[in-house]
Structures are given as structure tokens and as C-alpha cells.
C-alpha positions as CSV (number, residue, x, y, z in Angstrom):
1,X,208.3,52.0,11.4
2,X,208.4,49.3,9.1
3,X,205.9,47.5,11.8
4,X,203.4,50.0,11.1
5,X,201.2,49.4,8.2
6,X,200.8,45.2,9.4
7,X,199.2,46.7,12.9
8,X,196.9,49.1,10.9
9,X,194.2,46.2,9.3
10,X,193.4,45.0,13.0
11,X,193.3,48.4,14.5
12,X,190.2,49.0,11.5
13,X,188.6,46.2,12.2
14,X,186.2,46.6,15.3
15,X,185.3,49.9,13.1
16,X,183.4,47.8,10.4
17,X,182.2,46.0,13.3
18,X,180.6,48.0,15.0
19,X,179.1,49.9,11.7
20,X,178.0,46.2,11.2
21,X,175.8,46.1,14.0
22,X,174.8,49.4,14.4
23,X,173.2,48.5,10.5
24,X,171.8,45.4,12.2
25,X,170.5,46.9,15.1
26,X,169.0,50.0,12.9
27,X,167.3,46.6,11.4
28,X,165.9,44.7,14.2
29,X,165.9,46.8,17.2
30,X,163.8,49.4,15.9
31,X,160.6,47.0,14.7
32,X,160.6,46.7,19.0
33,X,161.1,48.2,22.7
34,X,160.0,46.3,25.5
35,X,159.0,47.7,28.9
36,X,159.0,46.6,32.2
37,X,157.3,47.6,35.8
38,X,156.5,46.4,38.9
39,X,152.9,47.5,40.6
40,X,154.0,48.9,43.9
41,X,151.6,50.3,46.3
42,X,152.0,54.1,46.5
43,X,153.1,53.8,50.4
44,X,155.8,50.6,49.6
45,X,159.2,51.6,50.9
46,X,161.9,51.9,48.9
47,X,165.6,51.3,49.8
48,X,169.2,52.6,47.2
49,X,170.1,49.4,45.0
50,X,173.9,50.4,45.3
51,X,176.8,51.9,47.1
52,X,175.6,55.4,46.5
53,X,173.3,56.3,48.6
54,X,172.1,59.0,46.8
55,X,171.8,57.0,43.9
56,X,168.9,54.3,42.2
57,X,166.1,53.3,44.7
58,X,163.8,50.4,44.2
59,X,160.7,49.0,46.0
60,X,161.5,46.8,49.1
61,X,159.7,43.2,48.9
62,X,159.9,40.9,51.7
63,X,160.4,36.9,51.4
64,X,156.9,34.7,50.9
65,X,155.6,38.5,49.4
66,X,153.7,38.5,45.6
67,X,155.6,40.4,43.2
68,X,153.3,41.4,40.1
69,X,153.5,43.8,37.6
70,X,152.8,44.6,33.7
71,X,155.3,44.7,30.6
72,X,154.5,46.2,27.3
73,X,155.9,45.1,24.3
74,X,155.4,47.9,21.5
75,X,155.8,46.9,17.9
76,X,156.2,50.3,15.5
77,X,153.2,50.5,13.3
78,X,153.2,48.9,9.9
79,X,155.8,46.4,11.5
80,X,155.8,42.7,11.6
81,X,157.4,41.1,14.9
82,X,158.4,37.6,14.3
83,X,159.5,35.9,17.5
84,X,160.3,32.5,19.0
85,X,158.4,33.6,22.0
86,X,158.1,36.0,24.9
87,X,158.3,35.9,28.5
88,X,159.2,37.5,32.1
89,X,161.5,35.9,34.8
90,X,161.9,36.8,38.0
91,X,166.1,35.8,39.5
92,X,168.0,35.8,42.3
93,X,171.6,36.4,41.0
94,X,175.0,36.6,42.8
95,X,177.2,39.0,41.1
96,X,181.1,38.8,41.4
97,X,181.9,41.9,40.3
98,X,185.2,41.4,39.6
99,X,184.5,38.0,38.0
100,X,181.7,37.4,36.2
101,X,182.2,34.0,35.3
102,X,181.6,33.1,39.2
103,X,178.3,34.8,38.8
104,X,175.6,32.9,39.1
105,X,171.2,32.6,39.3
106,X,170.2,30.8,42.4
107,X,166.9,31.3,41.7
108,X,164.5,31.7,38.7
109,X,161.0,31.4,37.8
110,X,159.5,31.9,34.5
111,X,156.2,32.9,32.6
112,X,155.4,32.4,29.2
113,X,153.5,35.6,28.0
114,X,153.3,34.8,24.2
115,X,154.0,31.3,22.2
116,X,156.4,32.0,18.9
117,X,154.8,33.4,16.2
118,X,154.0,36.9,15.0
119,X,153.2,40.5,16.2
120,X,151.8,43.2,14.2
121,X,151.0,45.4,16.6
122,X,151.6,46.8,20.6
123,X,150.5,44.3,23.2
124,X,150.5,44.9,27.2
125,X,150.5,42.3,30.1
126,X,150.1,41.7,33.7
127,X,151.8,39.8,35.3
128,X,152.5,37.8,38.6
129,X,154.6,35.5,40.6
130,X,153.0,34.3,43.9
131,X,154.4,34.2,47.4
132,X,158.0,34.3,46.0
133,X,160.8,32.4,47.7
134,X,163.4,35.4,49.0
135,X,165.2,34.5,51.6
136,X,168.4,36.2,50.9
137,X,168.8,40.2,51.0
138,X,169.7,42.2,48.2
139,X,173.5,43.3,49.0
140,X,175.7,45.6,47.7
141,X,179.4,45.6,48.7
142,X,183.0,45.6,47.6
143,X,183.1,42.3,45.4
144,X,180.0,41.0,44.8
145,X,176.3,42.0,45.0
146,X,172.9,40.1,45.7
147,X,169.8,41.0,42.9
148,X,166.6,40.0,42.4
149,X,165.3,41.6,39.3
150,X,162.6,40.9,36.8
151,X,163.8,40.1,32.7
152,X,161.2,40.7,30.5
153,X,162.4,38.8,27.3
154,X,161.1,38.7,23.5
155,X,163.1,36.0,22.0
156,X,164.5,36.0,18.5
157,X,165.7,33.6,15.7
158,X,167.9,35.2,14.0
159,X,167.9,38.4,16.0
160,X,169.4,40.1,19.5
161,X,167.1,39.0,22.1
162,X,165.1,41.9,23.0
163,X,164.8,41.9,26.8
164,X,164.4,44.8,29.9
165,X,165.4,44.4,33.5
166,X,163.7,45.7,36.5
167,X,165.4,45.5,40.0
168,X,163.5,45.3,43.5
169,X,165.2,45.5,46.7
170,X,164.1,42.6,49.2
171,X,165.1,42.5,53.5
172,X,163.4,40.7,55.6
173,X,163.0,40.9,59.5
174,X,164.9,38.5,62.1
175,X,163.3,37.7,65.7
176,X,164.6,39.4,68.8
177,X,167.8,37.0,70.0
178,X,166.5,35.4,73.2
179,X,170.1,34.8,74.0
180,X,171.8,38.3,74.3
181,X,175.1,37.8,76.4
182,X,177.3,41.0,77.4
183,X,180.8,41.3,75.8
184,X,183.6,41.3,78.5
185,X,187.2,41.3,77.8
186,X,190.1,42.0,79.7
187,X,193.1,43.3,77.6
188,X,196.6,44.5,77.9
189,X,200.1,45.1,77.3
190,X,202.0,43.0,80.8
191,X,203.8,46.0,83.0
192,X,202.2,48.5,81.0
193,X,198.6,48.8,80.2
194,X,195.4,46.7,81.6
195,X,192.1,47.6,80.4
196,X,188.7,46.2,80.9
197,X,185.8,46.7,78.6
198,X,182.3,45.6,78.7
199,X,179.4,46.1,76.0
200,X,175.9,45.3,77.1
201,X,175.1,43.1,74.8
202,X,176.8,40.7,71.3
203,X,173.6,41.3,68.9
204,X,172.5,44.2,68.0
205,X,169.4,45.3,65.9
206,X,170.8,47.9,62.7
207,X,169.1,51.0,64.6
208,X,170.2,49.9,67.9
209,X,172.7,52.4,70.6
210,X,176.0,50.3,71.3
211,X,176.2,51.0,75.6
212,X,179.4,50.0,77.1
213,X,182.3,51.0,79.5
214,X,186.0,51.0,79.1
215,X,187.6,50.7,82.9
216,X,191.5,51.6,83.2
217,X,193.1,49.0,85.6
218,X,197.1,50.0,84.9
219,X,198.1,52.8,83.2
220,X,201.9,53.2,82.3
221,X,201.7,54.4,78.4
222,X,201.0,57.9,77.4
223,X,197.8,57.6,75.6
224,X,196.7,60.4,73.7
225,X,193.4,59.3,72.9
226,X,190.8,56.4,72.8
227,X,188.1,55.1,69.7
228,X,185.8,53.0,68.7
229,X,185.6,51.9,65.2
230,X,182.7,49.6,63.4
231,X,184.7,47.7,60.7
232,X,182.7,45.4,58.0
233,X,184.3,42.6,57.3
234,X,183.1,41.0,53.5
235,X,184.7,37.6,52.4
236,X,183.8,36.3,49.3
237,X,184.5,33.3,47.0
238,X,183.7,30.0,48.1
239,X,183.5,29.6,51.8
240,X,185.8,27.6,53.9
241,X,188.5,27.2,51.2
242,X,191.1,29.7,51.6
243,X,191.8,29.5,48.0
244,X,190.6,32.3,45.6
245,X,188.7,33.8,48.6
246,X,188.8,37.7,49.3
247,X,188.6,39.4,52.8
248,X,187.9,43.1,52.4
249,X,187.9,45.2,55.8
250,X,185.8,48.5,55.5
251,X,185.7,50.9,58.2
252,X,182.7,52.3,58.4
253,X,183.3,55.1,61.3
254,X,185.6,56.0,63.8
255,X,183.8,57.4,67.0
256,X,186.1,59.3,69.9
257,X,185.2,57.7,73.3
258,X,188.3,60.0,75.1
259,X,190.9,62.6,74.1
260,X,193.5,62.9,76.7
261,X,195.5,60.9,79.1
262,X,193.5,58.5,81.3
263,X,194.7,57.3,84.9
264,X,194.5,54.6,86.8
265,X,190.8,53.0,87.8
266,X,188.8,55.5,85.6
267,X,186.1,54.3,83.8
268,X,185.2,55.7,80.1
269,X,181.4,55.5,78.8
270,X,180.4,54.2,75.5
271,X,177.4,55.5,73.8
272,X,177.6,54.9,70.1
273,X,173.9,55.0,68.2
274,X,173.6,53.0,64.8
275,X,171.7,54.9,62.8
276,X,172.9,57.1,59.9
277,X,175.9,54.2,59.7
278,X,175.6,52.3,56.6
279,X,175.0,48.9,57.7
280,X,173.4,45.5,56.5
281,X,172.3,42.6,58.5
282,X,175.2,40.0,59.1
283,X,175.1,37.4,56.2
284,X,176.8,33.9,57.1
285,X,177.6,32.1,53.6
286,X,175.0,33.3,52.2
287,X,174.4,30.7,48.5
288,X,178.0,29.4,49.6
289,X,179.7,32.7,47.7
290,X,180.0,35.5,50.7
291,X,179.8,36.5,54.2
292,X,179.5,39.7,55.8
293,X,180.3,40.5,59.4
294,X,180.7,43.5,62.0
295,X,183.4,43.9,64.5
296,X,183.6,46.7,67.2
297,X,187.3,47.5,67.2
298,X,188.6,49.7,70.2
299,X,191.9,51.2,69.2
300,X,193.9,52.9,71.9
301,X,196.7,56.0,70.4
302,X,199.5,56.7,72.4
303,X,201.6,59.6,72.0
304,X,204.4,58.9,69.6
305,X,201.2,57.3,67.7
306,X,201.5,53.9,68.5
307,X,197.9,52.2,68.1
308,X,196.5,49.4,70.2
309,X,193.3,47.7,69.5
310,X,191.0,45.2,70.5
311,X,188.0,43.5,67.6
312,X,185.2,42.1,68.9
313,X,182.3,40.6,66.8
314,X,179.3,41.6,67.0
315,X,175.7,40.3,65.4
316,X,173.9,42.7,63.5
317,X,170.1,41.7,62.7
318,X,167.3,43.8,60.9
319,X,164.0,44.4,63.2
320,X,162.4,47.1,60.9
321,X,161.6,47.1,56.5
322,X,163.4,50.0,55.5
């Protein structure tokens, strides 16, 4: 009890902070508001900038592509805007999202729209950065996401830095593999169970059909049924040093190749189509921060529920925007 009225002067204090800026911000932020878009073509695809599907889209640029737009800086009438400048950047940003102090720009260009000085009224501008530099894909996974965005920034003295962000998507096309082995793989448990499987090919485009055959050489378990998962596989931190680097597994579906009890030489189809799966391209270190890769995993369910599986990797590449 006694403890009591010492705790109470801190627990006030972010109170009269945050009135503090709210009166600051009822000062500066209202002389402005910034704005920020990029010209997109009415037929430019778009593609979800998150997780959720369902959720924000953005236009889909490709590497070497222009990206141009306009920003609007609108100063309320009667207003003065004093500023030490404005401008608009386009970055390329990995984003730890569970540590932003590892996050980090890769890649930034800037223009200068306005030198310091003064505003007294609403001012628009076009802008445009030529055949950008995009060779990495946005990504959005477990621990750490890929952006490019555009920062429109007016910059203050004294002042919060006014500034607006605009994100674009960006994926660009790989060539067809000209080396496209099979996957064969003989697998077992000795006296009990020998399988066989084959897939007709290691790389696969995203909206590709996975073909394959599962052949039963020895049978002596009671399996109750067979699947075939695609797990993604995102490590991030820096690469190759085992230290402070996360692995996070995802399964993204679990397909039923057979239900029931299989005997000995029968042979099981495989006939799993990509699309509607939520996949990415496979992304080897990309900016030294993360990978992300795609294994088939074949897991075999006996009847007291044992499981048995087999991974295989498999190369995923993109062969159409969109």
C-alpha cells in the first residue's frame, strides 16, 4: 500500500506526453498533408502486398521497369510552410519483423522536388525514376518481408518530418531451366516397407501440375493412407551462420494420393496442380538476410498412426507477372 502513491507520478507521465504532442502536432501537422501516387496504367496487374490475401493490393513492376508518379503537397490557405526541403525516394527495404533493428534499405534513390525555403500555398509534382534496379521480389512471410515503396518526404527544422509511403509489388520472370532432371528415390523401413517414387521433373514453374508415381516394392506395415504435402521452408537472419538464424516450416497443403491399404508391386499416381497454392519463387540468400525453399514431402500413415515421410526439394520459378 504504502508503495502506492511513489508508482503514481510515472504512471501520469506519458499522459502529459502525449497531450504534449497531440498540442504540437495540432501545431505543425495541420499547416500540411502530403500525398503520394504512382501512375499505373489502367490494365497493370496488381498482386496482395501481405499474408492476407484478401487484403491490400499494389501494382506489379518488373526489374529494369520506370516507376513515375505525382505527389501533392497541400499547404492550408493563409498558411506559411517553412521547410528544409522536400523530396521522394524510391527503397528496397528488408523488414525483420520481429527485429527491426536488423532491418535494413538495400537500395535508395532520391529526388529533390523543392530546395528549403517557404510555401504559401498547394503545390503538385510529377515525378520519375528510370529503368529502376529490382532484382529482388517483394516477399511476405513469417519473419521478414521484402518492400519497395516510394517516401515522399517534406523535411522540417524544428518539426516532425512530414512524409507518405506508397508500396508497389515487383516479380520478375526466370528462363525455362534447360536442365530439368526427374526426382527418383528409393525409400524404406529394412524387413518392412520399400517404396519407390519418381516425380517428373526438380523445377517447377509456380502454376505448374507436379506428375509422379509412388511404386510399392514390400509391403509388411498396415498403412492406412498415403500424402503429399508442399512445405515452405523460410530461414532468415544471416546466412550460413547458424547463430541468430530462424527456420520456420509452413505447410502449405496436404494432398491425399491413397486411402487404404496398398500391396505389394502397386503403383500410386501423383497428380498435384499448383495453382490456388500460395507460393513464391525460391529465393536463395536473397541481400544475405533470408531464403525460401519448397520441399515435396510424402508422408506415409500407418494404422496405429505412425507417420513416415520422405522431403524432397524442389525449385520453384515464376514464368508469368501476376
Amino acid at each position: 500500500q504504502a508503495l502506492a502513491p511513489r508508482l503514481s507520478p510515472a504512471v501520469g507521465r506519458p499522459l502529459l506526453l502525449g497531450a504534449m504532442s497531440s498540442m504540437l502536432g495540432g501545431l505543425f501537422g495541420s499547416i500540411c498533408t502530403v500525398d503520394v501516387t504512382l501512375d499505373a496504367e489502367p490494365n497493370r496487374k496488381t498482386a496482395p502486398l501481405s499474408r492476407d490475401k484478401k487484403g491490400e493490393r499494389a501494382y506489379i513492376y518488373t526489374d529494369g521497369e520506370d516507376v513515375s508518379g505525382s505527389a501533392v503537397v497541400s499547404v492550408r490557405p493563409g498558411k506559411k510552410l517553412e521547410h528544409q526541403g522536400i523530396k521522394v525516394e524510391l527503397i528496397g527495404q528488408v523488414d525483420m519483423l520481429y527485429d527491426k533493428s536488423k532491418s535494413y534499405d538495400f537500395f535508395s534513390i532520391t529526388k529533390d522536388l523543392e530546395p528549403p525555403g517557404a510555401m504559401y500555398e498547394s503545390k503538385q509534382y510529377k515525378w520519375k525514376f528510370g529503368a529502376v534496379d529490382k532484382q529482388n521480389e517483394t516477399y511476405s512471410g513469417i519473419n521478414v518481408r521484402l518492400r519497395y515503396f516510394i517516401r515522399l518526404t517534406v523535411v522540417r527544422n524544428y518539426a516532425i518530418n512530414i512524409s507518405k509511403e506508397v508500396d508497389m509489388a515487383v516479380q520478375n520472370l526466370y528462363p525455362q531451366p534447360e536442365i530439368n532432371n526427374t526426382i527418383k528415390m528409393e525409400v524404406g523401413i529394412e524387413e518392412c516397407l520399400h517404396i519407390e517414387f519418381e516425380y517428373d521433373k526438380s523445377k517447377y514453374h509456380l502454376k505448374d501440375v507436379i506428375v509422379g508415381k509412388v511404386y510399392f516394392l514390400l509391403v509388411r506395415i498396415k498403412i492406412k493412407h498415403m500424402e503429399l504435402n508442399i512445405i515452405r521452408r523460410e530461414s532468415t537472419g544471416t546466412q550460413g551462420q547458424g547463430a541468430g538464424q530462424q527456420t520456420d516450416n509452413e505447410t502449405l497443403t496436404k494432398f491425399e494420393i491413397m486411402d487404404g491399404a496398398p500391396v505389394k508391386d502397386q503403383c500410386i499416381p501423383v497428380r498435384l496442380y499448383l495453382t490456388g497454392f500460395d507460393l513464391t519463387p525460391t529465393y536463395k540468400n536473397v541481400q544475405n538476410k533470408f531464403s525460401v525453399k519448397y520441399f515435396l514431402n510424402l508422408v506415409l500413415v500407418d494404422e496405429e498412426d505412425r507417420r513416415y515421410f520422405k522431403q524432397q526439394e524442389i525449385f520453384l520459378y515464376r514464368k508469368k507477372i501476376g
